[in-house]
N, C-alpha and C positions, 0 to 999 in steps of 0.2 A: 591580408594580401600575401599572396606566394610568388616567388620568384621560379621560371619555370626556363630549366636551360639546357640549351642543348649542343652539344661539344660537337667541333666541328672544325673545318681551314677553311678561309677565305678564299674567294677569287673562281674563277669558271671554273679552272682545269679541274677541280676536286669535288665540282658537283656533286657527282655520283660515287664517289671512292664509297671504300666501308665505313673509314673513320667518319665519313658522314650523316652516317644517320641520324644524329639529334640535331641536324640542320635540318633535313628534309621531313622529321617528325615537326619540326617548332613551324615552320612552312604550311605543313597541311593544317595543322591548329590553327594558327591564325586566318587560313583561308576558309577555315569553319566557321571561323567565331565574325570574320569582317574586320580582321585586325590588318595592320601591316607592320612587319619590324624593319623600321626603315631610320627611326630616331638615332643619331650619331650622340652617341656618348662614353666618353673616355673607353678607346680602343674596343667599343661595343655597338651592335645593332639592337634596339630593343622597340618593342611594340608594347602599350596598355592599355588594358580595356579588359570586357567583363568575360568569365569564363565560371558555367555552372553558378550563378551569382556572385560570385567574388569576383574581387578586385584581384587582376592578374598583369605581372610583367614579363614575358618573352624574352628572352637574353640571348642574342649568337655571338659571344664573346669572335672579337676579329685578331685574336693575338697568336692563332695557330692554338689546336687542341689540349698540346702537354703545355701552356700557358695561359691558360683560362683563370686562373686562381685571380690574378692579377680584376679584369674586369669582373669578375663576380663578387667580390671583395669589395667595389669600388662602388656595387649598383646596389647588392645588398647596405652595405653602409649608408649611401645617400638617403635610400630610402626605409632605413630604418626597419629592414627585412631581419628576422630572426633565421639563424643555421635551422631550424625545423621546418622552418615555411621557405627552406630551399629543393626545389627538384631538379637533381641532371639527371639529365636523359645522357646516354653513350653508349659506344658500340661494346660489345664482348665477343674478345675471337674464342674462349673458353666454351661459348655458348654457339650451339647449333645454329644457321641460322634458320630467324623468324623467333627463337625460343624469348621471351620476357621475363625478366627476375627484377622482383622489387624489393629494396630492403632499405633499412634503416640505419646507416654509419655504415659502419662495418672496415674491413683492412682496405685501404686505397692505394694502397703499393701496386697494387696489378696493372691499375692505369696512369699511366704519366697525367692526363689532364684532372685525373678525380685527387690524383695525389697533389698536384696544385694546388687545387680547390679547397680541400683538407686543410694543407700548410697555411695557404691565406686567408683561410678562412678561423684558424688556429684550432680547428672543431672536425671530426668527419661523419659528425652527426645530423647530414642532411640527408635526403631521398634520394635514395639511385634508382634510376631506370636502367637496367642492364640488356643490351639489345644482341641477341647471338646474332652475327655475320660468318660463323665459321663455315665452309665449307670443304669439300674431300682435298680439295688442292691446298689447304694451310701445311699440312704437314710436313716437314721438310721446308718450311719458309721461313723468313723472320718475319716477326711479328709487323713493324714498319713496314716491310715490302710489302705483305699482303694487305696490309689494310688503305696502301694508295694505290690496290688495283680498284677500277672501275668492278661495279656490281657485274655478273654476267648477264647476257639478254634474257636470261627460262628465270635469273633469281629478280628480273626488274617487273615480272611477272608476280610472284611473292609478294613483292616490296607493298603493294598496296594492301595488304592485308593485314601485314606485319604492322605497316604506320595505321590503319584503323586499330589493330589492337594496343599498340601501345598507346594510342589517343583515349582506348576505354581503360585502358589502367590509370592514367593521368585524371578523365573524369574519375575516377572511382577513390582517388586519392583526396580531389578537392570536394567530392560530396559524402565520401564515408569515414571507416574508420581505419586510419594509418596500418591498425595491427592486421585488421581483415583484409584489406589489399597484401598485404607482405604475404598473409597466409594464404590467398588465393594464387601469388603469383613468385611462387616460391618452386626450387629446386625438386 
């Protein structure tokens, strides 16, 4: 079983920000697969059911993005999920947008919600999906500012291509091998 999560804030206004994209990736997934994440479980939305034949849970942690450790913690625990057969998906303002990086652990201080995850999870040896949202306007921004602006209208254009690819790195993650995704979707 893998635990598949995507960092994210609650509530309409943030729909579309950047920090959203691993809400709006777990969304198209499950509207692929006939899922819904609609199950209310400790400060979490989650959906389960089958994905590329495994048994898959969907996690939109509802605790706000840099506090997600908290319900991943709580859903991997219940259900007996190992830190390897964990996936965040998040945004990376580091990263161009549309660009995907997968890897394996790695330093979680970059991100407030990965560095949660980490902490609560006492591990940061689960699957990142790194999602570039940067564009020419970050520079000169703070990092928070920029990533509660809404997506632009030419980049909501993108966005559909972007959440198909990262959906094929996610397949590629649950039907291959760990190292050959990292090496195909790498820096």
């Amino acid at each position: 079983m893998k635990l598949i999560v995507g960092l994210g804030n609650p509530g309409d206004r943030f729909n579309n920000n950047r920090s959203n994209i691993g809400f709006k990736i777990l969304d198209v997934i499950a509207s692929n697969i006939g899922l819904e994440i609609k199950t209310k479980k400790k400060k979490s939305l989650i959906g389960r059911g089958d994905f590329e034949g495994d048994e898959v849970v969907l996690l939109k942690p509802q605790t706000f993005s840099d506090l997600s450790g908290e319900s991943v913690l709580y859903i991997a625990s219940f259900l007996k999920i190992q830190v390897q057969d964990i996936v965040l998906i998040h945004e990376d303002v580091e990263l161009d947008l549309g660009q995907i990086v997968v890897t394996k652990g790695g330093d979680p201080t970059a991100h407030p919600g990965v560095a949660s995850v980490a902490q609560s999870l006492r591990s940061p040896n689960f699957i990142r999906i790194r999602i570039g949202v940067k564009n020419k306007k970050f520079k000169g921004q703070k990092r928070d500012d920029f990533l509660k602006e809404d997506f632009e209208p030419m980049e909501n254009l993108s966005l559909i291509q972007i959440i198909n690819d990262a959906e094929a790195a996610i397949r590629s993650i649950s039907i291959g091998d760990i190292d050959e995704v990292v090496q195909k979707y790498h820096l």
